[in-house]
Structures are given as C-alpha cells and as structure tokens.
N, C-alpha and C positions, 0 to 999 in steps of 0.2 A: 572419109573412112579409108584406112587404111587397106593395102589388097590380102587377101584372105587366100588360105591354102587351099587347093578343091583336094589334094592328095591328104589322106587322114595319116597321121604320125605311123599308126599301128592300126590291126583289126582289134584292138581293143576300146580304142576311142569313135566314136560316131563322128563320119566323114559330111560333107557338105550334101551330097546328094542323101543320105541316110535324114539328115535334118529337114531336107526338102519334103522329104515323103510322109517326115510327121506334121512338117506343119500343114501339105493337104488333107490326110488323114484327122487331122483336130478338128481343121476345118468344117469337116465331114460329121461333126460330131463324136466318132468313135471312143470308145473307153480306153484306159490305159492298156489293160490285157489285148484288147483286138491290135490295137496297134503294134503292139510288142509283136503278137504271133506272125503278124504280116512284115515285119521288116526282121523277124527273124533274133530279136532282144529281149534282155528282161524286163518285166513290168516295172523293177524299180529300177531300172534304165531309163525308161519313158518318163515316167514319171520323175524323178529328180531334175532331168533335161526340160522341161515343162515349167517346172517351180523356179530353177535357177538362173536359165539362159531368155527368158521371157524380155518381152520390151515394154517398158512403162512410160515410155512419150506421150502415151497418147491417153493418158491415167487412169488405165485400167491394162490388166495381163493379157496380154496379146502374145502368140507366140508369130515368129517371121523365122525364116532359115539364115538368111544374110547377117540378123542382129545377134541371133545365137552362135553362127559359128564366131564372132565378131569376139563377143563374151567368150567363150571359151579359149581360144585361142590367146587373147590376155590376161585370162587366168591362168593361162599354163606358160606363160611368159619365165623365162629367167634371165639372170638371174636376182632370187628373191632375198630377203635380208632373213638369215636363221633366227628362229624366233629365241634358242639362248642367248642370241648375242641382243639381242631387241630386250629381252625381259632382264633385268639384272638378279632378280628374288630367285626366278626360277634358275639361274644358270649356276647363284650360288648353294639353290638345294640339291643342283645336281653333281657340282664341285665338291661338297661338303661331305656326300656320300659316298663319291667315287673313289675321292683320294682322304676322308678324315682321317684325321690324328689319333692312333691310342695310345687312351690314357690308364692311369691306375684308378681304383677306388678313391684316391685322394684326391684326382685332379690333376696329377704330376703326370705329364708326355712321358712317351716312353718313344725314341726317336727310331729305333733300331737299327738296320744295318744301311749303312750309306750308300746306295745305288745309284750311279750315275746312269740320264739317260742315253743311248743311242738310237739312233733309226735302224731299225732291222726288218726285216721281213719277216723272220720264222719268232716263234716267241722264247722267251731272255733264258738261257741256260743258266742263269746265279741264282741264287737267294735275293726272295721278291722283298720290295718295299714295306713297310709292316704300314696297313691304311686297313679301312673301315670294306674297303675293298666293295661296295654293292656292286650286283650286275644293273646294267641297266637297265633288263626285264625289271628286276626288284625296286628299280628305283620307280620307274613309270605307275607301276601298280601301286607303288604307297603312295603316290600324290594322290591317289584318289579317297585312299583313307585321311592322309593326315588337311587336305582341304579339299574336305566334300562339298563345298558351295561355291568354290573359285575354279571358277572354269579358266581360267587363264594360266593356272597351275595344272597345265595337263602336257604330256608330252609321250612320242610313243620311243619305243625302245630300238628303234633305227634311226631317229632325228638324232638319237643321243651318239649313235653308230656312227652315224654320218658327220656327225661335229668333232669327231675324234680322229676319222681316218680321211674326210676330203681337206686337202689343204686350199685355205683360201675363203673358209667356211667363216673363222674369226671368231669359233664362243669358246670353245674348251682349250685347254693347254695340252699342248701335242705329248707335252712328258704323260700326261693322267692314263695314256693306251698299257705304261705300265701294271698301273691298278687291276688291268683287263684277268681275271684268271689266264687265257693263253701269254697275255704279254705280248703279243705278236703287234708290232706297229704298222703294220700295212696287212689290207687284206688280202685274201691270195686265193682266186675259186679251187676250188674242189677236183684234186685231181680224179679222172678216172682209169684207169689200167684195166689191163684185161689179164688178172689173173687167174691161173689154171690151182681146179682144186688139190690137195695132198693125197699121196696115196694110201695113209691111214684114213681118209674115209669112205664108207661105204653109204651106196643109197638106203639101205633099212636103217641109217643112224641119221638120216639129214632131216632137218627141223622138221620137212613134212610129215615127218610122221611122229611125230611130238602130240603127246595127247591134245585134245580139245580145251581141259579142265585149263592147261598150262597156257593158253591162251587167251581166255578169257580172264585167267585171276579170281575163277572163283575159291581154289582151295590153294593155300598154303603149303610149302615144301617144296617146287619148282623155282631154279636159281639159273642166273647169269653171270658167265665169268670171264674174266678176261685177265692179261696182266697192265700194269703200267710203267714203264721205262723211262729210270733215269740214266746220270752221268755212270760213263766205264761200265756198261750194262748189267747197273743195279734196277734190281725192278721189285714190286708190291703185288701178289696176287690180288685180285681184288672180285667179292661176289655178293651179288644181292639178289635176296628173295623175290619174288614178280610181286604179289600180291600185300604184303606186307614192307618192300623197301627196307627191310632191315639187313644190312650192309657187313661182312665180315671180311677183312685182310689177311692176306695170306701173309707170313712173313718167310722173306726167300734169302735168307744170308749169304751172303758169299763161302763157297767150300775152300779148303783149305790150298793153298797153292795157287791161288788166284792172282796171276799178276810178276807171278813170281817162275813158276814151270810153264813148259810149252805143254799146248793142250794136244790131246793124243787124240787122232782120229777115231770117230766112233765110241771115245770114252765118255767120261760124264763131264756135262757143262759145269766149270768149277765158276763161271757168275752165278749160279745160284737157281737158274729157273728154269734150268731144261728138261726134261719128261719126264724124269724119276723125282727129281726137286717138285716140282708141280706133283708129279700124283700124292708123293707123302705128303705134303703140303693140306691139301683139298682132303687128303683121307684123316689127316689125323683132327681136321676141324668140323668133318662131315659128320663124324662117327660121334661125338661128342652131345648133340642134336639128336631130340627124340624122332621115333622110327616115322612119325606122320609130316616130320619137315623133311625126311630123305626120295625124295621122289625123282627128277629130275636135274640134269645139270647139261646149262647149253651151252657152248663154247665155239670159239671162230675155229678156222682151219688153223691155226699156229700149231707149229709141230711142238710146241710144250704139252699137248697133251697126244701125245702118238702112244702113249701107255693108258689107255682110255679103256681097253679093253682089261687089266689088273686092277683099275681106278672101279670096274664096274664089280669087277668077283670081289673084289677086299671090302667093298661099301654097298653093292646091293644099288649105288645110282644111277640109274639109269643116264645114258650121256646123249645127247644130241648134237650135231654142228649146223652151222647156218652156212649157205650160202658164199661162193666166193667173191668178194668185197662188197658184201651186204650186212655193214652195220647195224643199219635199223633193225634186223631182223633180231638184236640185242640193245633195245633202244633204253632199257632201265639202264643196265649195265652201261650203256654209253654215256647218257649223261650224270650217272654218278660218278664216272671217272672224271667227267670234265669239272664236277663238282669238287673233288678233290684235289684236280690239280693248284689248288687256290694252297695246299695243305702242302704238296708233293711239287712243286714247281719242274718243269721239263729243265735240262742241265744241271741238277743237283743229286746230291749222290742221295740214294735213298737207303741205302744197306746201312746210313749211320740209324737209323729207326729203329729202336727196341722192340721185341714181340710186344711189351705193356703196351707202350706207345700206340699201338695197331686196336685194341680192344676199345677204340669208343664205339657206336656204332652211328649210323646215320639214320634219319626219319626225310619222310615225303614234308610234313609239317613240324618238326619239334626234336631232337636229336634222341629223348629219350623215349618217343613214342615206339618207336618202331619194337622195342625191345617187349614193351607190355605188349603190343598188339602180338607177338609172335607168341604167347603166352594163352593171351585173351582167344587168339582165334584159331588154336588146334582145333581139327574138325570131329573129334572125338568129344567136344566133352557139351552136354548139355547144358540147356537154359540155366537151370538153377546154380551151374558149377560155374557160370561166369565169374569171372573177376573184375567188378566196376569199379574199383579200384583205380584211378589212376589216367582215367579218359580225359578227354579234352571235348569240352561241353558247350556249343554255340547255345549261347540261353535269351532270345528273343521276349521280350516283352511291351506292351503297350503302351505303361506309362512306366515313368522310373521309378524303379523299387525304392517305397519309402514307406515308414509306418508314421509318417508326418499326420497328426490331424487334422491340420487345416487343408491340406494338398492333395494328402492322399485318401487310398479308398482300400474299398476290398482287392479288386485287382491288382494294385501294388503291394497290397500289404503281403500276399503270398509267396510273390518272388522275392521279396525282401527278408522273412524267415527264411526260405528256402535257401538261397544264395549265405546265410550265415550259421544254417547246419549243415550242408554237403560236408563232407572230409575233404580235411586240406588238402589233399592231396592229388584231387579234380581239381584239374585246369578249367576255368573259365573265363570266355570271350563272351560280354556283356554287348547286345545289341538292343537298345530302348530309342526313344521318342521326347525330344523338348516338350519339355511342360514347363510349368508354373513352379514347381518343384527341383530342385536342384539333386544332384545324386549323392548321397550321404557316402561320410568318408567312410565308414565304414563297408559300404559295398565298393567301392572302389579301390581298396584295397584288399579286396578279398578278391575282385577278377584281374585275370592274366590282361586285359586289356577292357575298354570300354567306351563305347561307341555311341554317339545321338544323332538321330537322323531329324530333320526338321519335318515339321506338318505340313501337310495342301492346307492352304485358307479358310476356315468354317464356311466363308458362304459359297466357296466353290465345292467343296464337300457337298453341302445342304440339293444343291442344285444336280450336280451327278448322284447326287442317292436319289433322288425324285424319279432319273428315268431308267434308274438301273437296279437290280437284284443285290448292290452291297447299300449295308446301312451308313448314314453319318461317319460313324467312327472308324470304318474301314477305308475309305473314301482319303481318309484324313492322312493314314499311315498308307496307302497305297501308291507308290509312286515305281518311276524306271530307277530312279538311284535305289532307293531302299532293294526292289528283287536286285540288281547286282552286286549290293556287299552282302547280302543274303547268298546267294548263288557261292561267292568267292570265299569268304569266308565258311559255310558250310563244307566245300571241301577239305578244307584244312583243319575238320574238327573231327573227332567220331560220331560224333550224334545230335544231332540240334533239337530245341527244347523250344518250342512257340509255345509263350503264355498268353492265353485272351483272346475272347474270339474276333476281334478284330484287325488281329494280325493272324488270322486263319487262311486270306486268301495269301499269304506267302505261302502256303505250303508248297504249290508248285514250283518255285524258284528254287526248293533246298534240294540238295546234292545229297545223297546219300541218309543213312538212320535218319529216321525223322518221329518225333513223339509229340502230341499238339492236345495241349491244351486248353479246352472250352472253355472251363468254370460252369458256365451254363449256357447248354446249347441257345445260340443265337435266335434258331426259328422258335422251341420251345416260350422263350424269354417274351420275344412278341407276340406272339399267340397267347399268353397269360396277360400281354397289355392292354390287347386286345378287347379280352374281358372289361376293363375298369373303366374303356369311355366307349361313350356312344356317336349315333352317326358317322357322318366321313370319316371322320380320326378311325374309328372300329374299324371300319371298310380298307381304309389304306393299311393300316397295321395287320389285318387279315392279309391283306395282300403281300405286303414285306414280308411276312411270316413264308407265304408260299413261295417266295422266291428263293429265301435263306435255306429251306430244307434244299430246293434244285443244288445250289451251291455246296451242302454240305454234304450231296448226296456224288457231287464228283469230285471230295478229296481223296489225297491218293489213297491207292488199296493200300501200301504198306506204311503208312503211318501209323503209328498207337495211337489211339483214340481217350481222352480222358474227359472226366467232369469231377466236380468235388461233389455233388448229390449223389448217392445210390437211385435214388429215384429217377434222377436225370440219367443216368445211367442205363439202367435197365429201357425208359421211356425212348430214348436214343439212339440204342443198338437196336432197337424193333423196328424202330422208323430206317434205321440206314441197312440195314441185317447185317449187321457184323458185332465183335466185341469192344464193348467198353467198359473202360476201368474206371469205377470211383475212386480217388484220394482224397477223403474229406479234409480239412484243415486242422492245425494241432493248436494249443495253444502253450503258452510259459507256466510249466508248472513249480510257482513259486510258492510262498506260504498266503493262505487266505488273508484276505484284508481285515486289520483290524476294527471294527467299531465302534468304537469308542463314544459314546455320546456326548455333547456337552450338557448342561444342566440347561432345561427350558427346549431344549431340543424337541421339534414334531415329526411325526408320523410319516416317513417318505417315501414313496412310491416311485421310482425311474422307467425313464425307456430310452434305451439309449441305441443309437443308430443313424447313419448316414440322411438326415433331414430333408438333403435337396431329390431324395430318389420317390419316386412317385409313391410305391407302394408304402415305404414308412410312414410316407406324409399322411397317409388314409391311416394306416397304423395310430398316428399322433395323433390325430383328430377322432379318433373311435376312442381314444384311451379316455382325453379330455372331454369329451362331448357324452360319450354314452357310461363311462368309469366311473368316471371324478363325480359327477354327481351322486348316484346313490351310496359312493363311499362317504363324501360329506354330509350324507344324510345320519350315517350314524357316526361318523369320527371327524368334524367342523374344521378340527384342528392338522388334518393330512394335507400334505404338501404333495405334491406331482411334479416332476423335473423330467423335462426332456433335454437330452443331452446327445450332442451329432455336430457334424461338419456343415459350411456352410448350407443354414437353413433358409427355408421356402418360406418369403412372406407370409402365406396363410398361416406358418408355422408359429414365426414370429407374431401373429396376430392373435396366437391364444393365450401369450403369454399375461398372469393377471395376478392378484394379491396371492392368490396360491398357487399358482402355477408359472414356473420357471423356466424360461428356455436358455441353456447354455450353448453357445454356439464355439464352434471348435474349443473343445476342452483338451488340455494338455494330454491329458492321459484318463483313458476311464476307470480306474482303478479309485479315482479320489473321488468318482461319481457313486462309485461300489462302495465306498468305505462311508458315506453320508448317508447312506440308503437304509430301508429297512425289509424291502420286498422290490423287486422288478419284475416288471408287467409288460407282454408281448401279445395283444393284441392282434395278431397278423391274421386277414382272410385271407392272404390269395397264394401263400407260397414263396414270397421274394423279399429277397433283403433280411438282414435282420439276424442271420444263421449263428453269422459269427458272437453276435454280440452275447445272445443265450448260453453258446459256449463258454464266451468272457465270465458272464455272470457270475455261473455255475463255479469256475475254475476258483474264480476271488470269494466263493464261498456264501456267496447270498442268495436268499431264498428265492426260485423264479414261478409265476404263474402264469404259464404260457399257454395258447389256443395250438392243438395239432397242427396246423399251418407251421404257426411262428416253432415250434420245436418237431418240426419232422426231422424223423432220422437220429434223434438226439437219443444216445443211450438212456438206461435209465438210472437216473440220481436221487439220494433220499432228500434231494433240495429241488428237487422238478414236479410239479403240479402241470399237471394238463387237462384243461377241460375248454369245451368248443363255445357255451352260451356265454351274454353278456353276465347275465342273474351268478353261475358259477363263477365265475370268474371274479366279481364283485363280497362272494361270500369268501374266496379263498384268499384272496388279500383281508381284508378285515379277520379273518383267525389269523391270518401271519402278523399282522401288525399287534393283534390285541397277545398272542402268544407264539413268539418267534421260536423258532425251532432251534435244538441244539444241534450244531456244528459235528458230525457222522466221527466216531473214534477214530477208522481209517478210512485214509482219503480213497475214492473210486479211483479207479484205473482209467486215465485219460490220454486219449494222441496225442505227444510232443509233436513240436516240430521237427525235432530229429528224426521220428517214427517218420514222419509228412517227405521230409527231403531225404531219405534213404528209401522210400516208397518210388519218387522220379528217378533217383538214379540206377533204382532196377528194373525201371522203365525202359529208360535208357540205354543198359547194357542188355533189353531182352532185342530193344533195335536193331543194335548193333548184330546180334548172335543171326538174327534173321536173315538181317540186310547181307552178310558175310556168308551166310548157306548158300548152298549148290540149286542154283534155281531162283535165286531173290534178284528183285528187280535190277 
C-alpha cells in the first residue's frame, strides 16, 4: 500500500486521526449522530464516510482508518479524464446549445456577423456571435428534463465552466467562452476596493431603512435600478420590479454636442446619463404606472442619481441606496443586467437602440409573463376582479389525459376536457405518468410543454403500501425524480393544478399557488369499500382509510381543496375543517341521439360503466340477477347490455342469450342510440356518476336508485326510486310507453362551465398566495 498523508488537504476533508476515532467509535457500536457530535461533523459526514470508504476483503462492511483514508485519497487523485471529453452525446448536447446555429423558420442559417476569436481576459467589446447562446446553468437543468432516466446525461454548471476556462481539460472549444453572455475568456476573481460612500447620501435614505414589504416581495411597486454601459459612454437605464420581475429601460440618448464641444465643468453630461438625464428618464416612465406600483425606487451610490431628491417631489418615489460596493443588496437588478448583456453586449454602442426597441419586457419564467402579472397582482383589486386570463398552469395528473375507452377511465377523462376548454390563452405545462395509454395529439398540442414520468414497479408499490399510510396508486407515482420536476417546474408556473388523489402526496414539493384535486377523497373512497367485503380485507381497508384521513389531514393549509361531489365536499371539509369546493363534471352538449329502430328490434335495457371497478361490478350483477328477471317475466323479449372498459370475469360470466356484455366500446353514444331505457342499479355511492350524466345528456330515459344519481339535477328523463320492485315497474312503463323527448333541453354543465370553474380556482390561488401574509 502506498504511504498515506497523516496532514488532511483542508479542515473540510476528514484527516487520518479524524477516521481513526470513527473507526473506534463504530467499533463501540455508536450511531451515526453520537459520533458525529463527538468528533465535532455532520451526520451525513459520518455516515457517507461509513458507506463509501469501508473495506470488503473480508466480505462483509468493515470499516478500518488505514483502508479508508487509502480510498479516499485515490479518489481525490488527479488528474481525472473530464467526463465531456469521456462522453461524446453529452459534450455534443452541450456544444450544440452553447454555440447552435440560428436559423430562420425555413431552416435556412442565418450566419450573422463574423467574429474572430481572441484570448482576452475582460469580455469582447464588439458585436457578439449570433448562437443559441444557453448558460450553462440552463443547459445543466434541461438535461434533467430532456433525459429524465439517463443518469449519464447529467452534468453540473461548473464542470461545464471548468471545460471552458482550465486549459488542458480537452472537451469544449476554447472559442465557445464567446457564446458566454460576459464573453470574457479567462476568469478573473472579484475585485474588492474600499470604496467611500457619495455625499448625496444620507443614512435616513440607506436601504436600511427600506420598508419590510420591499423585502420580502410581498407587494408590488418596489423597483431596482441601475444603469448599464456601453462603447464612448453610451449607457441603458435599466429597472425591475422585486416582486413581479417585470423589467423596464430607460432610454438615455446622447444630448446634443456630444463628441463634438468640450464639456463644461459642472454642466450637463451630454453622454446621456448624468443626474438630470437619469431623473427625467425614471420620472417620465414612473409616472406612466398606476399609483400602487409607485412605492419605492433603490439605487447604488452612482452620482446619476444625485437629483434623487426632485426624482422624489416630481414622482412621490420614495428613493433608497444600498450599501458602498454592495451589489447583492440589488441582487434582481443585478442579475437582469447580466441577463441582458447577452442583448447589450459590453464594447458596443448602445445609444444606436431606439426608445421601441427598449419596450419589450423581461419575465422570471416567460418574457410576457411579467407584464400580466403586474396587472394580475395590484393589491387593490379583489378576488372576484382577477384576471385568469393568461397564466401559466403546472397541470399535474395521474394518468394521461385521454377519453380513450379501452385505456382510460374517469380520472383521465376530466383533465382531458379540461385541458381542451381552458382559453387559449393559458399556458400550459403538462406533467402525467406512463401508462398503457399514449397522450393524444390533441392534448399535446394544446400544452406549452409535456412531460412523463415513469412508475415504481406494481409489486414494489404493493409491498410499501402494506406498511405505510399511502395506497398502491400513490406509491406508484411517488418518487425523488417526480418531487423535483414538480418542485422546478412549479416555480416557473403561477399556479399548479394536482389532479387525482394519488398524486396528492406531491403537494408538499410545489412551490407556490397550489389547487389539488381529489375527485374523491381518498379516505372517504376506502371507507365506503370497506363496507362491500368482509373479514381482514374489511379490517385492513378500515385501516388504510385511517391512515388516508392522517395524510389528508397534513396537506398544506394554503392549497384549494376540491372534489367533484357536493356530497364529498361538504363530508370532507367537516373531517379536515376547512373549505371545499365541489366542480362536478360537464358533459358535450350536442344534439340527443337518434333512435332509430330497425324492424324486429327488442326492448333494451343498458348500464354502462367502468366494468373492472368493484362497485359497478355489484351494480352489473344486481342489474342481471335481481332486474332482468322479473322484467322477463313480463316482457321475454328485453335485452340487457352492459357496456364498460375492460371487464371483470364475473362480468364476462353473465353474459347469455339476453344478455350482452360489450367490452371497450368505442364510444357510448352508439350504446345510447340502441337503447331504450338505462338502468343504474348502484347501492353504495361509487362509480357510475358520469355515465347517468352521459345518459341523460344523449337524451335516454334513466331509472336510477338515489345512490347511482346523487347530486344529479332534476331532468324530465330521470326516475329515481330506491327498491328492486320500483325500479323493475319503472323500466317496463318506459319500455312499454317511452316518453317524449322535453321541447327545451334542461340546462346542463359544459365542460367549458367545468374548465373555467379551475381556472378560477386557480387564479383565487394565485390572489392569496401573492397577499400580504400568505405563506
């Protein structure tokens, strides 16, 4: 064995006598925490050192001091091969975005101006390369979107740093530091000076004493300014909101005689930006802007604002300064200047820039966001006066939105209307779950972007729901990947939108608005399955049930709370004491189905519904076993058609000379249009909601038990009676004397009514989340 260093690099790495004293200490048996406290580290210091530097000679984990520093110190060996220059995919993913080609819509490059590289230290005074230009923050973070299951596509945004600026590294092309926004080809620390403040400040105007509000971001109208300088000291006022990031330039022309007369002591700076250019500047863009975004305005010591004090009587804004050479103390403002220099390149004249030119504005996620949100979240205006218009909508779902029959189900079918009545004009970012099911073109091109995360294994699901408080299906969708594109992506959205209760435990991971979706409370759902079987199954599902309410009783306080029951609704805010909003479901209101009979045609009875779900299946078999009989007693000649998505053997086993089972039907509309009466059977409350709806909608007559039509308006095509006996008499008068078709149709929820219901949901999140005091 080679000789081993007793002196440790640094006190950040664990030294040889530091490892000695864990390996007695293990010895000793102690836990990770006591060791830690005794040698003064963190637990997960102890413990990684424990897992990684162990010796397995002896085939089992042993830890030794000797073997461990042994390992470490050949891990920390160099030098290493850069993993861009090892990986060829990844060095071209990161090539391709540092430096890509733009193109036109056509596909035709568009080469732009010819820049030669040099090595320079400071970054490039000309007009930059025209490239695709990513940072390498940006690039790092989309490997994790664009392959979320190849761990070998990952890189961090200093590896990317380091292969640019160490020479000798051998992945990246030393010209690509042009692509960099500074341009600078060497890095250069951070100078510090000690500079003394200006004497246009006073301590009652220094940031300390800058309200509270303006530092946290809770209200709107406090702004950061600064300028930015280019070639022959052309410069860009530049100011953005804290709270909202919406970003406004100043435009600073050059005065007249610039370049041309000698400038006169103590007259006006004829480049453009000296203290009376700056204040009209800031006043005539301030004043423009309603009175609740006028609040504040912080600015460094630059003597461009040494008229701060007429900047304040002409505008009412209150001014602040930070700090002598204390940027962070303007840390928005700084990095949207470095954001722009990508636009404004250092060395270039900026004065050739039109006021137009200046009026786009910048967004935190999206370049037109920022402008609604300045809109959307004056603090003046109430819930009802929002404008949801125009948000940007993280829409979380279980399975992928499809109204597939064979694939899909109720849970899908909801986000699938929903996502295809929102107004166009809501961005959405589609976050679902591989299935069996593919995501129809239609939703994919209705969302800004669209995303599949992969499932844990059924039988490892099955196995962690046995000893823990989430069920199968959450188990399934719960993972570390899924919270951090949740987490990432939630930032970049205004409000995120969880459908399903099983993607209920992400609510912790979202960032910001959050509105969540049940369908139907979880614990509720097993507590009524409860009822249907007996023994241990009763006992364990009692059980899950108790666990599910613990669970639902610690989502966050400021989430919106929804179900599509009124029933569940009211039953669910009692259990959690808080509000919850029903949105029952809509359907397509088209024209009723024709029926047409053909000649020889018999007597049809349907029930149409989801086959493989328990409670139908009890449905299907009450319909067949306790129905169909005494209706063939008086009419031989009725048929019974159950019709549903993959069905349940038992299902399949009743099927007989009069009795039909359709399995995945294309659509239930041709199930409607064969029919002459449907019949819902349902004791327990589950399943089945929609389909009554469906019914009713295509105009057929329904004889449903209170169960199977709870909640259902009333329609002059709905019969509701509880006993078998009624039930049995109200089909046989439907069949023997069908009812006429109502002159005007009842008033029924579209699905636009359904998806304009969430996204006032939505925008009440928002209005909350954005108050003085929300979380």
């Amino acid at each position: 064995m080679p000789s081993l260093a007793l002196a440790p690099v640094s006190g950040r790495y664990l030294s040889l006598a530091e490892r000695e004293e864990i390996a007695i200490l293990n010895v000793q048996k102690l836990g990770v925490r006591e060791i830690a406290r005794r040698i003064g580290r963190s637990p997960s210091t102890i413990s990684r050192e424990l897992r990684r530097n162990a010796s397995t000679r002896s085939n089992e984990l042993s830890y030794r001091a000797m073997t461990a520093q042994w390992h470490a110190e050949r891990r920390a060996s160099r030098p290493k091969v850069c993993k861009l220059a090892a990986d060829d995919q990844l060095r071209d993913y990161v090539q391709d975005r540092l430096a890509g080609t733009i193109a036109r819509p056509d596909g035709e490059l568009v080469p732009g101006p010819e820049v030669r590289f040099i090595g320079r230290r400071h970054g490039r005074r000309a007009d930059r390369r025209w490239a695709k230009s990513w940072s390498p923050e940006q690039i790092s973070n989309r490997l994790r979107v664009d392959f979320p299951d190849d761990e070998s596509m990952r890189i961090s945004h200093e590896a990317i740093y380091q292969a640019l600026y160490i020479q000798g590294r051998g992945a990246l092309k030393r010209e690509l530091v042009a692509c960099l926004r500074t341009g600078r080809a060497l890095r250069v620390p951070r100078a510090r000076t000690r500079g003394r403040g200006k004497k246009l400040v006073t301590p009652e105007i220094m940031i300390s004493e800058r309200p509270a509000e303006a530092a946290d971001r809770a209200v709107p109208g406090h702004w950061e300014g600064d300028l930015i300088l280019g070639l022959e000291s052309s410069a860009i006022g530049t100011r953005v909101e804290r709270t909202t990031r919406f970003t406004l330039l100043l435009h600073l022309p050059r005065m007249a005689g610039h370049g041309v007369e000698l400038s006169v002591k103590n007259g006006p700076a004829l480049a453009g930006h000296g203290a009376e250019a700056v204040r009209d500047a800031v006043a005539e863009v301030i004043t423009g802007l309603p009175e609740q975004l006028r609040r504040s305005l912080t600015w460094d010591q630059g003597a461009e604002m040494a008229q701060h004090v007429q900047l304040h009587v002409d505008t009412g804004l209150d001014i602040y300064f930070c700090e002598p050479q204390s940027p962070w103390q303007r840390g928005t403002n700084e990095n949207t200047n470095g954001l722009l220099r990508q636009y404004f390149p250092k060395g270039t004249d900026l004065s050739r820039h039109s006021r137009g030119a200046m009026a786009r504005p910048r967004a935190s996620a999206g370049l037109a966001r920022s402008r609604r949100a300045r809109h959307r979240r004056a603090p003046d205006c109430s819930t009802s006066q929002v404008v949801a218009a125009g948000v940007r909508l993280l829409y979380v779902t279980e399975d992928v939105p499809t109204r597939d029959r064979v694939h899909g189900d109720g849970s899908s079918m909801i986000p699938y209307e929903v996502l295809r009545h929102l107004p166009p004009d809501v961005e959405v970012d589609l976050l679902t779950y591989r299935g069996s099911a593919e995501v129809p073109r239609e939703v994919s091109d209705r969302c800004r972007t669209v995303l599949t995360l992969p499932r844990r294994p059924r039988n490892s699901a099955v196995l962690r729901s046995v000893v823990s408080r989430h069920s199968i299906g959450a188990w399934e969708r719960r993972s570390r990947e899924a919270s951090a594109v949740v987490r990432r992506m939630s930032v970049a959205a205004d409000a995120t939108l969880l459908h399903g209760p099983h993607v209920a435990g992400l609510a912790h991971t979202v960032e910001g608005p959050l509105v969540l979706q049940v369908v139907d409370p979880w614990s509720r759902r097993v507590g009524m399955e409860a009822g249907l079987v007996h023994g241990p199954r009763a006992r364990y599902r009692r059980l899950k049930a108790a666990g599910a309410r613990l669970l639902e009783a610690q989502l966050p306080k400021h989430a919106r709370l929804l179900t599509v029951g009124r029933h569940d609704a009211v039953g669910w805010g009692d259990l959690l004491g808080r509000p919850v909003r029903a949105i029952p479901n809509g359907v397509d209101m088209g024209e009723p189905v024709s029926r047409v009979h053909a000649p020889g045609h018999h007597p049809t009875v349907c029930f149409v519904g989801s086959l493989g779900y328990g409670p139908n299946i009890v449905s299907a078999q009450r319909l067949v076993g306790e129905v169909a009989p005494r209706v063939w007693a008086r009419l031989p000649s009725t048929r019974f058609v159950l019709a549903g998505r993959q069905p349940d053997p038992s299902v399949l086993a009743l099927a007989g000379e009069r009795v039909v089972v359709l399995a995945d039907v294309p659509s239930v509309l041709d199930v409607f249009a064969q029919s002459d009466v449907a019949c819902f059977p349902d004791q327990d409350g589950l399943g089945i909601r929609n389909s009554v709806t469906e019914a009713l909608a295509a105009g057929l007559p329904v004889v449903a038990t209170p169960e199977a039509a709870r909640e259902q308006p009333s329609h002059p095509l709905l019969r509701i009676v509880a006993e078998v006996d009624d039930l049995v008499a109200l089909v046989l008068e439907l069949l023997a004397n069908p009812p006429a078709p109502p002159h005007t149709a009842p008033v029924m929820r579209t699905w636009k009514d359904v998806a304009l219901d969430y996204l006032e949901e939505c925008s009440a999140a928002v209005t909350a989340h954005r108050s003085p005091g929300a979380p």
